[in-house]
C-alpha positions in Angstrom: 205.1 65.5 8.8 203.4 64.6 11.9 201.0 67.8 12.9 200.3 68.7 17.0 197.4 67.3 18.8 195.8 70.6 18.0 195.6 70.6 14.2 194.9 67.1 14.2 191.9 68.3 16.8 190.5 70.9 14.4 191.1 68.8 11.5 188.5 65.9 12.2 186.1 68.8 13.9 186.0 70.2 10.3 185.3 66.7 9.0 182.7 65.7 11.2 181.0 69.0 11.0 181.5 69.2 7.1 179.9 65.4 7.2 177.0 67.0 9.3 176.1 70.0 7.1 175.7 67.4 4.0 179.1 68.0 2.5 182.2 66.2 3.2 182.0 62.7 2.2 179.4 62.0 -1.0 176.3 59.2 0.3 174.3 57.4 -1.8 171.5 58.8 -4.0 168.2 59.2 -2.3 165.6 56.7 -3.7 163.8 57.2 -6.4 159.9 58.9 -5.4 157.3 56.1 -5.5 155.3 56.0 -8.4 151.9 58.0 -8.2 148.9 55.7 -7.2 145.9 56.6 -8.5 143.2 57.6 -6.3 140.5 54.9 -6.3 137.6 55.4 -9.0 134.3 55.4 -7.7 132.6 52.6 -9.0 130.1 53.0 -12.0 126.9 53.2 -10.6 124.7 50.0 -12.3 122.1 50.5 -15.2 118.6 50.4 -13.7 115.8 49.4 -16.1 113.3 51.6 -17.0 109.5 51.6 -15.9 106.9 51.4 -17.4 103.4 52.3 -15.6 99.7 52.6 -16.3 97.2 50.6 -16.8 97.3 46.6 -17.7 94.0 45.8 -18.7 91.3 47.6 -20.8 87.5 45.5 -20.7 85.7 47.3 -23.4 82.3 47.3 -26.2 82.4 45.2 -29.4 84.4 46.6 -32.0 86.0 49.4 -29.6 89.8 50.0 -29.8 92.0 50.1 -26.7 93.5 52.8 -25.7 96.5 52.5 -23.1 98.1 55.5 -21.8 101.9 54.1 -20.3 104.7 56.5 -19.1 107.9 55.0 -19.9 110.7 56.3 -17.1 113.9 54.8 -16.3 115.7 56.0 -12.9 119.2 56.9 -14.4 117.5 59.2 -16.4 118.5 57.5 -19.7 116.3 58.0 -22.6 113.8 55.1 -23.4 112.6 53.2 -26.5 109.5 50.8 -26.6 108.0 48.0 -28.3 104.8 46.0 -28.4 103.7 42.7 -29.7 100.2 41.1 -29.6 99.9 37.3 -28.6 97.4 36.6 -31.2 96.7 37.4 -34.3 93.4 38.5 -34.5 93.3 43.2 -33.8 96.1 45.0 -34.5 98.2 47.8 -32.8 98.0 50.8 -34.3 101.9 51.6 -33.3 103.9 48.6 -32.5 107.3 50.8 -31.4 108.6 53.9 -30.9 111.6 56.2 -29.1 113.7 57.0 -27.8 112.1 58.8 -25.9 113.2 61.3 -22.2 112.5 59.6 -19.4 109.3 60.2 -17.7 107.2 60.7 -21.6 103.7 59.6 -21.7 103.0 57.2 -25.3 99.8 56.3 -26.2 99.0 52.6 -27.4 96.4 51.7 -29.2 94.8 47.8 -29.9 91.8 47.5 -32.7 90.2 44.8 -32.3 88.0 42.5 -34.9 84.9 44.9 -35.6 82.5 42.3 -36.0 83.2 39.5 -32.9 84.0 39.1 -29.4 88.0 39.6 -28.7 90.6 38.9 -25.9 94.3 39.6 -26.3 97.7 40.4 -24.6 100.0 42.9 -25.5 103.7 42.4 -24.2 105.4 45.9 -24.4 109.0 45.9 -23.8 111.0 49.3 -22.8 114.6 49.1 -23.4 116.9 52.1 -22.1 119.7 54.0 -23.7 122.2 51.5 -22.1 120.5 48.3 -23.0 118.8 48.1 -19.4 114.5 46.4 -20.4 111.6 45.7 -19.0 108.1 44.0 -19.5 104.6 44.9 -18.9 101.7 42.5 -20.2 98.5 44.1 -21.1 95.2 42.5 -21.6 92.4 43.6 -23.8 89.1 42.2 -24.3 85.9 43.3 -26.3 82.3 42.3 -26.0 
């Protein structure tokens, strides 16, 4: 059956508009959506050791203990624990650790030395934060 120019006309305007409108012929399947990325981490910020200030050095009378006043602090904020250890073996400390501790806390160390001769000592305290971060301060004492 051969149809007039006319049909024929109106027949392909339906298909190209039908084609046009999204129906009509099928297409292929749209991609697949790209996979989420992850928006970048910041980067963790690195452990900063804590402080450890006050005095280094107490000159002092025969016999008289040593007092040291030291304010352990660490910038992160972290809480801090301490230790201290005499060179040699004559005095003792009457604390030789202690913590944790906040940030920013005063502890008091104190050295007795020998009562009955001349001394001279150093401490080594060591501050260690929450996250394993440390630091050293050396103290000297001497009596007489």
């Amino acid at each position: 059956m051969n149809a007039s120019p006319a049909i024929r006309g109106l027949v392909v305007l339906a298909s190209a508009l039908a084609c046009a409108c999204g129906g009509g012929l099928p297409t292929e399947a749209p991609p697949p959506p790209a996979p989420a990325v992850p928006a970048p981490s910041a980067a963790a910020a690195p452990n900063l050791a804590p402080t450890i200030s006050g005095d280094d050095r107490c000159i002092g009378a025969l016999g008289a203990s040593h007092v040291f006043v030291l304010v352990l602090d660490d910038p992160d904020g972290d809480a801090v624990s301490w230790d201290a250890e005499k060179d040699g073996f004559q005095g003792r400390l009457e604390q030789a650790k202690g913590g944790p501790v906040a940030a920013g806390t005063s502890v008091t160390l104190v050295y007795a030395p020998p009562l009955d001769r001349a001394d001279e000592n150093w401490i080594t305290v060591t501050a260690r934060d929450a996250r394993g971060a440390a630091t050293v301060k050396r103290l000297y004492v001497k009596s007489g």
